[in-house]
C-alpha positions as CSV (number, residue, x, y, z in Angstrom):
1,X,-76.7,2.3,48.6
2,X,-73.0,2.1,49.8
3,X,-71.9,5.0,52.0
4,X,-68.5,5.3,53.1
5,X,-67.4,7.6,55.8
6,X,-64.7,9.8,56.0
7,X,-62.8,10.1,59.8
8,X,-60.2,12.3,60.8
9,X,-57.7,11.1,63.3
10,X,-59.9,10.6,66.4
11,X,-62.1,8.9,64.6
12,X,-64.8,11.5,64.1
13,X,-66.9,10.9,60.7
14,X,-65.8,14.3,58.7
15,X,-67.9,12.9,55.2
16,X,-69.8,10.7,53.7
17,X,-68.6,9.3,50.3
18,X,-71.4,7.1,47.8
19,X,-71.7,6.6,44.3
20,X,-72.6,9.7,41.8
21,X,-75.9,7.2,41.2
22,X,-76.5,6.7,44.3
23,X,-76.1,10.8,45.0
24,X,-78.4,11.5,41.9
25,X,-80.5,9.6,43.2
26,X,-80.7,10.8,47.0
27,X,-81.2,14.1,45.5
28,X,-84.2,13.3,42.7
29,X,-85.9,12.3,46.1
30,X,-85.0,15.1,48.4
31,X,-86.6,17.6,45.5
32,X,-89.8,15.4,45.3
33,X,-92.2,17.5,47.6
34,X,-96.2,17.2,47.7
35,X,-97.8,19.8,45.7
36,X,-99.8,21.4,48.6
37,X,-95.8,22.2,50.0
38,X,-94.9,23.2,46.4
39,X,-98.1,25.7,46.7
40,X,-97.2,26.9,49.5
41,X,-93.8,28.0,49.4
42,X,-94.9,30.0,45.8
43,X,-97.8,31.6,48.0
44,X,-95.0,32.6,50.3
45,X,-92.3,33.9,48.1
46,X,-95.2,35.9,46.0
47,X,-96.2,37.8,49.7
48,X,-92.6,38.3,50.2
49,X,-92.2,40.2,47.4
50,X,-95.1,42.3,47.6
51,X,-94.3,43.0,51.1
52,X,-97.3,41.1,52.9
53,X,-94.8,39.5,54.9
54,X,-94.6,39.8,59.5
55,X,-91.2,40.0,61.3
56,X,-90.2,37.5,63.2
57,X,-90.8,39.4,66.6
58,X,-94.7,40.3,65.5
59,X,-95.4,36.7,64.9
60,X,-93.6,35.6,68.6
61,X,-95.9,38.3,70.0
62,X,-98.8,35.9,69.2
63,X,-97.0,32.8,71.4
64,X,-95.8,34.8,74.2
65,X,-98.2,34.2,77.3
């Protein structure tokens, strides 16, 4: 994989420039997630909907000492 960088004019890197294969490709593997994850963020959106879901602050509630 080439990767180019993009800097401004102190030198910060701003972007990253690479091939349109090279970017299919980064993203074919960033979408390839085990299927216990897969199961579990269905599981999670089908609560959500049906309103099975805690706030944030109830679930803190559990950590605070």
């Amino acid at each position: 994989m080439t990767v180019k960088y993009l800097i401004d004019e102190k030198g910060n890197k701003t972007a990253v420039q690479l091939s349109l294969e090279d970017y299919n490709a980064l993203l074919e593997s960033a979408n390839i997630l085990p299927q216990h994850v897969i199961d579990g963020i269905k599981k999670g959106q089908e609560e959500g909907k049906l309103g099975l879901t805690k706030s944030t602050d109830e679930v803190m509630k559990k950590y605070e000492s």
